[in-house]
C-alpha positions in Angstrom: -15.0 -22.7 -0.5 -12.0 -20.9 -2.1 -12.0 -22.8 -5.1 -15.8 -22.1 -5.5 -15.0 -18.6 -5.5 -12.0 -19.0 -8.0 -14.9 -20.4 -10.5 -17.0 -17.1 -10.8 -13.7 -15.7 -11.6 -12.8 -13.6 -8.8 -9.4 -13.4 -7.7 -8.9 -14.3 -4.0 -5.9 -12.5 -1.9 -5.6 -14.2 1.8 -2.5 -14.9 4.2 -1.7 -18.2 5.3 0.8 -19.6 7.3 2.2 -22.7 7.8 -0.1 -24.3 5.6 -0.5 -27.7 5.0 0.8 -29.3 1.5 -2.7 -29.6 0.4 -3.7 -26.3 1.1 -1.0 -24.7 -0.4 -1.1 -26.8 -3.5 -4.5 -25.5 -3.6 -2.8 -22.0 -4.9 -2.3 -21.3 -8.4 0.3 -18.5 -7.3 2.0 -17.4 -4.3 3.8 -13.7 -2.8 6.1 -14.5 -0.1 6.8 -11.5 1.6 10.2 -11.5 3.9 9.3 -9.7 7.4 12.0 -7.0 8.2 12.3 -4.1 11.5 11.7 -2.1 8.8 9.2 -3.4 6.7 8.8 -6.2 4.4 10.1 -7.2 0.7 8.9 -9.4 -1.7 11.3 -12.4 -2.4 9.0 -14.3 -4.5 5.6 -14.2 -7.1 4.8 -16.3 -9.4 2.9 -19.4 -9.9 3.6 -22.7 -8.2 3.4 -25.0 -10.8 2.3 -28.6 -10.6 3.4 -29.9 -6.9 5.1 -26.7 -6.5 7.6 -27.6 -9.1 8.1 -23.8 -10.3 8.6 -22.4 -6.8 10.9 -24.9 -5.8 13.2 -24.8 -9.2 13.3 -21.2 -8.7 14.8 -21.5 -5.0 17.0 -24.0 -5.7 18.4 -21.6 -8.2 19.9 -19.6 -6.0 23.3 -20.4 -5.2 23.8 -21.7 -1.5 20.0 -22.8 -0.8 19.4 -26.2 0.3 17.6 -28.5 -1.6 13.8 -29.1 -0.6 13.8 -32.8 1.2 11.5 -35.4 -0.5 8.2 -35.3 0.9 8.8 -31.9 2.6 5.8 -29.5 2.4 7.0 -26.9 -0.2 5.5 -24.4 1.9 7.5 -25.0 5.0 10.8 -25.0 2.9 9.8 -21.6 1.6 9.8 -19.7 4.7 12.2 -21.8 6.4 15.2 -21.0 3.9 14.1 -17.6 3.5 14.1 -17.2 6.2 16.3 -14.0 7.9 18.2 -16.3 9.7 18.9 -18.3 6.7 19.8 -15.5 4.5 22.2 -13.9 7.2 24.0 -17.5 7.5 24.6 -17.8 3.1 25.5 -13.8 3.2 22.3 -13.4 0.2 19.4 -11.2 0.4 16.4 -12.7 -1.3 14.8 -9.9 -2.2 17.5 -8.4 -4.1 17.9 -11.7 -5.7 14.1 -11.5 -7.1 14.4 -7.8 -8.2 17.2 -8.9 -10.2 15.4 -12.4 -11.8 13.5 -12.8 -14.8 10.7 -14.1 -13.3 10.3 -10.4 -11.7 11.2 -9.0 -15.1 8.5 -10.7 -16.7 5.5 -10.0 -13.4 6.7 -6.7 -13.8 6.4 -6.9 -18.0 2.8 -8.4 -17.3 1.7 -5.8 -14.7 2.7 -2.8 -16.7 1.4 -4.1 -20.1 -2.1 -5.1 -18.4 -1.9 -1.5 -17.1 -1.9 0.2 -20.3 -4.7 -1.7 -21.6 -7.0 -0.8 -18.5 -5.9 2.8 -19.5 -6.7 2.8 -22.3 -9.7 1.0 -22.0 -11.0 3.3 -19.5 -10.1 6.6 -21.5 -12.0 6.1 -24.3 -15.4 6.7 -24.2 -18.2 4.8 -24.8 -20.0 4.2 -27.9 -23.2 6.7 -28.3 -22.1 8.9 -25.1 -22.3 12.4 -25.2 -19.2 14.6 -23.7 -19.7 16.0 -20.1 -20.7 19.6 -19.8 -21.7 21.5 -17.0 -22.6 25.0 -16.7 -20.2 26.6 -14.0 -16.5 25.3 -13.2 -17.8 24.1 -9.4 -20.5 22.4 -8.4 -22.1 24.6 -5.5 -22.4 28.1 -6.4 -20.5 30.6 -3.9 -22.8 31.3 -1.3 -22.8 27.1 -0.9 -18.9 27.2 -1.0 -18.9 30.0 1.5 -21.5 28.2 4.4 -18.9 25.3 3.7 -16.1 26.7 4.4 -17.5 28.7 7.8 -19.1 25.4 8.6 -15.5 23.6 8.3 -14.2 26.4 10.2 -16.4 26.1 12.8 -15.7 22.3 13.7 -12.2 22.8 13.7 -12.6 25.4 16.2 -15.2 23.5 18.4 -12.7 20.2 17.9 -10.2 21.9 20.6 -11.3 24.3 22.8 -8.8 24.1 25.2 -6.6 25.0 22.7 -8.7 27.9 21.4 -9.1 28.8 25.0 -5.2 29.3 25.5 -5.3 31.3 22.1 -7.7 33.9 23.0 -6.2 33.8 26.9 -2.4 34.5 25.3 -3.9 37.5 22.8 -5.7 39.3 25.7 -2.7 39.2 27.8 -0.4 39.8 25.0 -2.2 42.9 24.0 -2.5 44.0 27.6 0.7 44.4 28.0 1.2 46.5 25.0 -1.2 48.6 25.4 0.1 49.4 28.7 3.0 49.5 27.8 3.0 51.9 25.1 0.5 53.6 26.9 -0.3 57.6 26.0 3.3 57.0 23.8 1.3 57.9 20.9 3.8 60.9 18.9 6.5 60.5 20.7 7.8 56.8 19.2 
């Protein structure tokens, strides 16, 4: 099904875990995200090359990771040496590691130059178009703007009337008290 999709040139984003060999293989590129209390960082993207070949050379890489076993799923060696666990015991943080590689120079390289061509491309106008005018600076005139506004008023009134009920409770009392207390004071303050 996926790879159908893949052939009317969609992209496909999904989360898998513990996938099989095949199914990962499947993948023409990867993100693994590393899970932390405080969010998560990216410790690898990029493509997996033929049997994962590209994946595994750049782990290996890294100083201190073991080597993937033969016949291991590439997938399961992934997460389990970057694992946090794994990355506390060789003192390395993996996403630091793949801020700081040239494979995240270059995806970065990519992404911004890919950028700048969809800005550009969506700046210009088309060919034949005429520019946009319109005849007043908003688009309701200001007795629409004004029913809109009360309208938006209203609702946030009628959202919390309990609230609104303390309000008007606290400003009768309130000026109560004032008023009796400055009661026939007029002149003489």
């Amino acid at each position: 099904v996926v790879k159908n999709i893949v052939n009317t040139k969609r992209t496909i984003v999904c989360t898998i875990h513990q996938p099989s060999i095949d199914i990962f293989e499947a993948f023409d590129e990867v993100i693994n995200w590393q899970t932390h209390i405080n969010g998560g960082q990216m410790v690898y993207s990029g493509e997996l090359g033929q049997h994962s070949s590209r994946l595994i050379e750049y782990f290996e890489g890294i100083p201190g990771v073991p080597k993937i076993k033969e016949n291991h799923n590439p997938a399961t060696w992934m997460l389990e040496v970057t694992s946090t666990s794994v990355e506390a015991q060789l003192g390395i943080d993996f996403a630091l590691i793949y801020k700081e590689s040239h494979l995240y120079k270059y995806i970065m390289f990519l992404l911004c130059r890919r950028n700048k061509e969809i800005v550009q491309s969506q700046s210009l106008p088309a060919q034949g178009s005429e520019k946009l005018q319109f005849s007043t600076p908003f688009p309701q005139n200001g007795w629409e703007q004004l029913k809109a506004c009360l309208w938006k008023q209203h609702l946030s009134y009628w959202r919390s009337p309990k609230y609104n009920l303390a309000r008007l409770a606290f400003t009768i009392s309130s000026s109560s008290f004032y008023g009796a207390l400055l009661w026939q004071k007029g002149q003489n303050l």
